[in-house]
C-alpha positions as CSV (number, residue, x, y, z in Angstrom):
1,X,-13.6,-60.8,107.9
2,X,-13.4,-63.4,105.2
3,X,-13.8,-61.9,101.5
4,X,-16.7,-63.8,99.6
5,X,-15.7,-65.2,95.7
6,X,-19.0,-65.8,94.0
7,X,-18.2,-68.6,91.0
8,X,-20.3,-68.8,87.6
9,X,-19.7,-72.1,86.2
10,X,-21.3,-75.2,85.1
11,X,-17.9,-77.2,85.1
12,X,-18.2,-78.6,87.8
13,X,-14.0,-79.4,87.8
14,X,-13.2,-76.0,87.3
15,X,-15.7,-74.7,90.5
16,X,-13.8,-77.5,92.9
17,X,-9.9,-76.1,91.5
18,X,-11.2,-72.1,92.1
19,X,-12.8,-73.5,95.9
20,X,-9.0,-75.3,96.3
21,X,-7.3,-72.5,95.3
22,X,-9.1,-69.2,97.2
23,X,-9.7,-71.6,100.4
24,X,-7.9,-69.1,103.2
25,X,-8.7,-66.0,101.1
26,X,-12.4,-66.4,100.2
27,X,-15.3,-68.3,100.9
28,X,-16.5,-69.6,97.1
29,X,-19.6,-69.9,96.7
30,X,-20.5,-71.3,93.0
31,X,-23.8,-70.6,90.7
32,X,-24.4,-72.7,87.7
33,X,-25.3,-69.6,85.9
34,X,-25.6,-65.7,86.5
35,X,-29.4,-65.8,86.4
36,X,-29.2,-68.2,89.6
37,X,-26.7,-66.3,91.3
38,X,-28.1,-62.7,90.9
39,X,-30.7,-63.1,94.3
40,X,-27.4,-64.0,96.4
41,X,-24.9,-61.6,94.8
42,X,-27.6,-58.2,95.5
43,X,-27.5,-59.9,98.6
44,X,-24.2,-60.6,99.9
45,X,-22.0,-58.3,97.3
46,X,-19.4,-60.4,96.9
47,X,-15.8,-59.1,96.8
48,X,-14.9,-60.9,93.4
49,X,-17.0,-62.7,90.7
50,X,-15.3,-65.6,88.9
51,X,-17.1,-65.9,85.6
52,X,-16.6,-69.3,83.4
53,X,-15.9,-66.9,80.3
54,X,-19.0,-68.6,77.6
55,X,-18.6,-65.4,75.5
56,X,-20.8,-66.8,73.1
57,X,-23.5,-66.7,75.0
58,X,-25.0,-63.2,74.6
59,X,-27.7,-63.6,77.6
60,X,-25.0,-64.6,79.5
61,X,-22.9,-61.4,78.5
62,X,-26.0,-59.1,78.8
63,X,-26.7,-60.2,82.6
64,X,-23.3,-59.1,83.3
65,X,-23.4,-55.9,81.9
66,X,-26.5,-55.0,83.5
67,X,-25.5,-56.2,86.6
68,X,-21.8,-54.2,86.1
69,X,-24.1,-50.6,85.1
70,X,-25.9,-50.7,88.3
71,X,-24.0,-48.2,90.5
72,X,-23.4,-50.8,93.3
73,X,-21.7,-53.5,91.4
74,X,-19.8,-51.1,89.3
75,X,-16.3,-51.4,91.0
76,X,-17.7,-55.8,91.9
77,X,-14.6,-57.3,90.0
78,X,-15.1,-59.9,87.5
79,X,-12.2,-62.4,86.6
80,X,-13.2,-64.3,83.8
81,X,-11.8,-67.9,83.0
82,X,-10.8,-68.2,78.9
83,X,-10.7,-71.5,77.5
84,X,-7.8,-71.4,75.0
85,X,-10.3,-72.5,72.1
86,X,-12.2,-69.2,72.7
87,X,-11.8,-66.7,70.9
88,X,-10.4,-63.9,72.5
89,X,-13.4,-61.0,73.8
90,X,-13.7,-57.1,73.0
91,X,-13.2,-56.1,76.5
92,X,-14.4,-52.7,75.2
93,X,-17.8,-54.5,75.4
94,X,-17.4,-57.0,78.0
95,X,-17.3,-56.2,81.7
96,X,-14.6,-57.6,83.2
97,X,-11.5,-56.8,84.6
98,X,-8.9,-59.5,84.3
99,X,-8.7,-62.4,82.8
100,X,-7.2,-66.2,82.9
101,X,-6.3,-69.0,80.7
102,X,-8.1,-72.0,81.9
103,X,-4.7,-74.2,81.2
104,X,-2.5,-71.6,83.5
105,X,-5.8,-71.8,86.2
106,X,-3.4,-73.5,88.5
107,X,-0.7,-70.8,88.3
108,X,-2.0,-67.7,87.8
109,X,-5.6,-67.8,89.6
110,X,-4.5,-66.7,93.0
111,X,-2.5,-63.7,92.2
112,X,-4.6,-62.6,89.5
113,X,-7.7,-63.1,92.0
114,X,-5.8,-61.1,94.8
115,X,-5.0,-58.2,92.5
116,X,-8.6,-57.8,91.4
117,X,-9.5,-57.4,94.5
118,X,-7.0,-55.0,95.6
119,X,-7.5,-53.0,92.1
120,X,-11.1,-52.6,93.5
121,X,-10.6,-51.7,97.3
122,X,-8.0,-48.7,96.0
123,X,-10.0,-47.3,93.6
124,X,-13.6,-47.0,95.3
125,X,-14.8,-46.7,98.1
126,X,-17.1,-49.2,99.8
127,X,-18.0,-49.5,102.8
128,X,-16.3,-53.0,104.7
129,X,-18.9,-54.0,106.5
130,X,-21.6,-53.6,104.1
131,X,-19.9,-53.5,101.1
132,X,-22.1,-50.7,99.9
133,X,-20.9,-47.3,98.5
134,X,-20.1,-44.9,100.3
135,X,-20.5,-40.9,100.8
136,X,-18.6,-40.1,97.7
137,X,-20.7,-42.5,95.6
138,X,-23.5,-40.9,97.1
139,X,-22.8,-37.4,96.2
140,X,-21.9,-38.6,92.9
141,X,-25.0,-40.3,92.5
142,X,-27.5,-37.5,94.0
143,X,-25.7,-34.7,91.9
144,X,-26.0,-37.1,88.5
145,X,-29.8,-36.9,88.8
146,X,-30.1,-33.3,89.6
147,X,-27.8,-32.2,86.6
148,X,-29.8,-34.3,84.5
149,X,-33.2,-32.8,85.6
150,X,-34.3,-36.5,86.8
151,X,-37.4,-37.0,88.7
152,X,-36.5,-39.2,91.5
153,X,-36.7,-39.7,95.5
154,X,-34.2,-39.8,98.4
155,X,-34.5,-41.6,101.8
156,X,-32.1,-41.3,104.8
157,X,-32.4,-44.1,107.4
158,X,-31.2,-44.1,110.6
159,X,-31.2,-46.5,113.6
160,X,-32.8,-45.8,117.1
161,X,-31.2,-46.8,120.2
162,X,-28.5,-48.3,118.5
163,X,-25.8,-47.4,121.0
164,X,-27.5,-49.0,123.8
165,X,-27.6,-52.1,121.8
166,X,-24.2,-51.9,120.3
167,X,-22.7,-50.8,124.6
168,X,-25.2,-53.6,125.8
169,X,-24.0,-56.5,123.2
170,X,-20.7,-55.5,121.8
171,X,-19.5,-54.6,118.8
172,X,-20.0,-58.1,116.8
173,X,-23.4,-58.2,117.5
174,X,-23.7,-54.6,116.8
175,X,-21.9,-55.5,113.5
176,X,-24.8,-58.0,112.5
177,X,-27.5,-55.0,113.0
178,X,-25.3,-53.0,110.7
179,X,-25.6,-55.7,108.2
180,X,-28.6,-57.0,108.3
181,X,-30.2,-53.3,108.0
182,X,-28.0,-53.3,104.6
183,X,-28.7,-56.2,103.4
184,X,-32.5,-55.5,104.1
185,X,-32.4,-51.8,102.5
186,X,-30.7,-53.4,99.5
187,X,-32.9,-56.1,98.7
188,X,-36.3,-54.1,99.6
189,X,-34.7,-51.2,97.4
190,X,-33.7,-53.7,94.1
191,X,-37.5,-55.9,94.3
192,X,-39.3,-52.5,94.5
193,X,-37.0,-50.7,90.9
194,X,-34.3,-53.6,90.1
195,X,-33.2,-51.0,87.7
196,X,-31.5,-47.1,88.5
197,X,-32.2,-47.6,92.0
198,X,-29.5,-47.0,94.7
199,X,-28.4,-48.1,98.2
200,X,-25.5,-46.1,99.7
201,X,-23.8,-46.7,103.4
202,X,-23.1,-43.2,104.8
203,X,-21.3,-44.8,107.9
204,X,-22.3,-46.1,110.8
205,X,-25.8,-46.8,111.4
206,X,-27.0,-44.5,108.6
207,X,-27.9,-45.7,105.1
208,X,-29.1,-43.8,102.0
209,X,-31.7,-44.9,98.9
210,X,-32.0,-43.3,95.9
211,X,-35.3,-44.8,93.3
212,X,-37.8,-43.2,91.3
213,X,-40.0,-41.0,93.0
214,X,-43.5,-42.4,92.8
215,X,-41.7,-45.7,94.0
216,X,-39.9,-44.1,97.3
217,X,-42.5,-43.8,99.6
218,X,-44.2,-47.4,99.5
219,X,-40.6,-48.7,99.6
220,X,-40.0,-46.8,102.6
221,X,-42.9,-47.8,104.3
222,X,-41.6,-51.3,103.1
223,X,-38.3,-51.4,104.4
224,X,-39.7,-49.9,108.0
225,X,-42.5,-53.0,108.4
226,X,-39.7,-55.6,107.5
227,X,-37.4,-54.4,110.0
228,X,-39.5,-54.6,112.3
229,X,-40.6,-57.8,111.8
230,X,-36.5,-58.8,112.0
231,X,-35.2,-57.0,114.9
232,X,-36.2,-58.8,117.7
233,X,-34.3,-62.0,116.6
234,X,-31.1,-59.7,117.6
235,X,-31.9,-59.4,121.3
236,X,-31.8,-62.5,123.8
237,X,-35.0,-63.9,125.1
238,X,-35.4,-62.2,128.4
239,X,-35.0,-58.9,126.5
240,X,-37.5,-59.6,124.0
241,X,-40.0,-60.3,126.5
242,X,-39.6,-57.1,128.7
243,X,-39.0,-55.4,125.1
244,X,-36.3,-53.4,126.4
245,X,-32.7,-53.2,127.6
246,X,-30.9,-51.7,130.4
247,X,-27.9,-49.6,128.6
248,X,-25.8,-46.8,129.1
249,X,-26.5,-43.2,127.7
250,X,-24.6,-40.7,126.1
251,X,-24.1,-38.9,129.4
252,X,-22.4,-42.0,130.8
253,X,-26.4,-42.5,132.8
254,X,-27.9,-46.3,133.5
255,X,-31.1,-46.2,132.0
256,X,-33.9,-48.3,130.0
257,X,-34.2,-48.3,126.2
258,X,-36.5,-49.5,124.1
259,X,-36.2,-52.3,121.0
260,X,-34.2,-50.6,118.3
261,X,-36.4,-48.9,115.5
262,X,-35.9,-47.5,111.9
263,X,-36.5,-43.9,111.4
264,X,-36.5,-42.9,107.7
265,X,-36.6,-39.3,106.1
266,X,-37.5,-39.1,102.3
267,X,-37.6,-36.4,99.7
268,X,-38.3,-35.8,96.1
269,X,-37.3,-33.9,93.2
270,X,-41.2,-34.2,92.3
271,X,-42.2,-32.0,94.4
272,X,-39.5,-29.1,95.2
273,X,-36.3,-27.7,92.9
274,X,-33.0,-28.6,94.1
275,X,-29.6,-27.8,91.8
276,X,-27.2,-28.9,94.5
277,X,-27.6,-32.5,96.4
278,X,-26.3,-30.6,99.2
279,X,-29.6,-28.9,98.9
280,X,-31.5,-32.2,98.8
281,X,-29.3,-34.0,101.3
282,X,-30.2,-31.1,103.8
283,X,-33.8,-31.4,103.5
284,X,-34.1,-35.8,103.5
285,X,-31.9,-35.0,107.3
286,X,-34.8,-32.4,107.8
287,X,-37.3,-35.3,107.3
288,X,-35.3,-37.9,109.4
289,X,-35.1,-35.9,112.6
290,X,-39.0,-35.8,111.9
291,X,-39.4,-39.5,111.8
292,X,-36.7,-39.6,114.7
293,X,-39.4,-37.9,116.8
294,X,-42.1,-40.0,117.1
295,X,-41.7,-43.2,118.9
296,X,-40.6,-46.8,117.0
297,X,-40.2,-46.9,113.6
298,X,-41.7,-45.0,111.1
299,X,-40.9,-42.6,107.6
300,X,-42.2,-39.2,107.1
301,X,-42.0,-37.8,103.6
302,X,-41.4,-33.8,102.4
303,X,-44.9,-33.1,100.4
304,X,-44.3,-29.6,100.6
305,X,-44.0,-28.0,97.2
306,X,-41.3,-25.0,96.6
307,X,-40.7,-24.0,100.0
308,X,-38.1,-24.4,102.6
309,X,-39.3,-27.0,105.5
310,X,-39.5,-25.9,109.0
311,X,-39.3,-28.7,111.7
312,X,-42.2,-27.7,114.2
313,X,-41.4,-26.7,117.9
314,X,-41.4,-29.5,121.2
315,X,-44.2,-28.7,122.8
């Protein structure tokens, strides 16, 4: 899969060398500014950020640091271009993690471009298909907020009847549904809190989002109603139309399965005591097999105050 380079530049000559120089590795993909750029890079995460280094501009340096503090982009490797009339930057204070001289651009852009990504791809882990964090992140992340006596929700989503789809379509297609339920968590996530929110990729077809916890619910019921309205661009035409798919089951059986849905399982620190997010991670998975339960997509939420949840018997 082609790694994405996401340019902030307004030289215009020194976005065309970058595009000649990563063509084969990366797709560029250049932004006049951070501020235009910030939609596509929560977005897309890109694997590197090339940043024309205007160290002068503090706006300029404060968008990046925000963006680098936000648990997602934390490991997002910046390479920032140096003019040789700059002076040179406290990288104490600025977030990036290589630099190059723009009169050496020629030489030294590709390897130093390379190893940046490499740097970040052995020391966190990410998801590559999503390009989200993954479990470890997540525990981190979970555990942070409990220690620190945080108020704040969890969610756990998790795809219906994506095997069928993924046996049905193959694994490229399959892929895209990973992605695009990423990319759509992400993005409904960071418009809802822009700020200490968190979208994790456990694996597979299951995601996790950590925000405040007045904000988890409506978000929830957000990110359901959005998917969907998407989902049935992923199946053919005849399939939309009878609004199902003949697949195989996990018993190896031919049968008929419904349009994939979203099932999503949230809990708060609001309204019970957790100290361990094993704790907390146990009762959101509580909550998901609810949701999982009742037929396309939908959330249900832990209200319950103090007390252990019990799932209720099948009739």
């Amino acid at each position: 899969m082609m790694k994405t380079a996401v340019v902030i530049s307004r030289d215009t000559a020194l976005v065309a060398i970058t595009e000649r120089i990563l063509d084969g590795i990366c797709r560029v993909v250049p932004f006049s500014n951070i501020q235009s750029g910030l939609d596509y890079i929560y977005s897309i995460i890109p694997n590197l950020l090339v940043v024309d280094a205007a160290f002068d501009d503090p706006h300029g340096v404060e968008m990046l640091d925000t963006l680098k503090s936000d648990p997602i982009f934390t490991h997002l490797p910046v390479l920032a271009a140096i003019d040789e009339r700059s002076s040179m930057p406290d990288w104490e204070t600025v977030m990036a993690e290589d630099y190059v001289w723009k009169a050496q651009i020629e030489n030294d852009l590709l390897p130093r471009a390379k190893l940046c990504m490499l740097r970040s791809e052995r020391v966190v882990e990410v998801n590559p298909l999503t390009r989200l964090p993954g479990n470890i992140s997540i525990i981190r992340t979970i555990q942070r907020r409990l220690d620190a006596g945080d108020l704040f929700g969890v969610a756990y989503a998790d795809l219906d009847s994506f095997k069928p789809y993924n046996d049905h379509y193959g694994f490229g297609r399959g892929d895209e549904v990973i992605k695009m339920t990423g990319r759509l968590i992400l993005n409904t996530v960071k418009n809802s809190q822009a700020k200490g929110s968190f979208v994790g990729h456990i694996g597979g077809d299951d995601f996790i989002f950590v925000m405040d916890a007045d904000l988890i619910d409506d978000t929830a019921s957000e990110v359901v109603t959005a998917f969907d309205r998407i989902i049935a661009t992923f199946y053919d035409a005849s399939d939309r139309e009878t609004g199902s798919i003949v697949s195989t089951d996990r018993q190896g059986h031919r049968k008929s399965f419904p349009l994939m849905s979203l099932s999503i399982g949230v809990t708060s620190s609001k309204n019970r005591a957790f100290s361990h997010y094993g704790e907390i991670t146990e009762a959101v998975s509580e909550m998901k097999r609810l949701a999982k339960r009742s037929k396309g997509s939908c959330y249900r939420s832990d209200k319950r105050q103090g007390m252990q949840i019990k799932e209720p018997t099948r009739a």
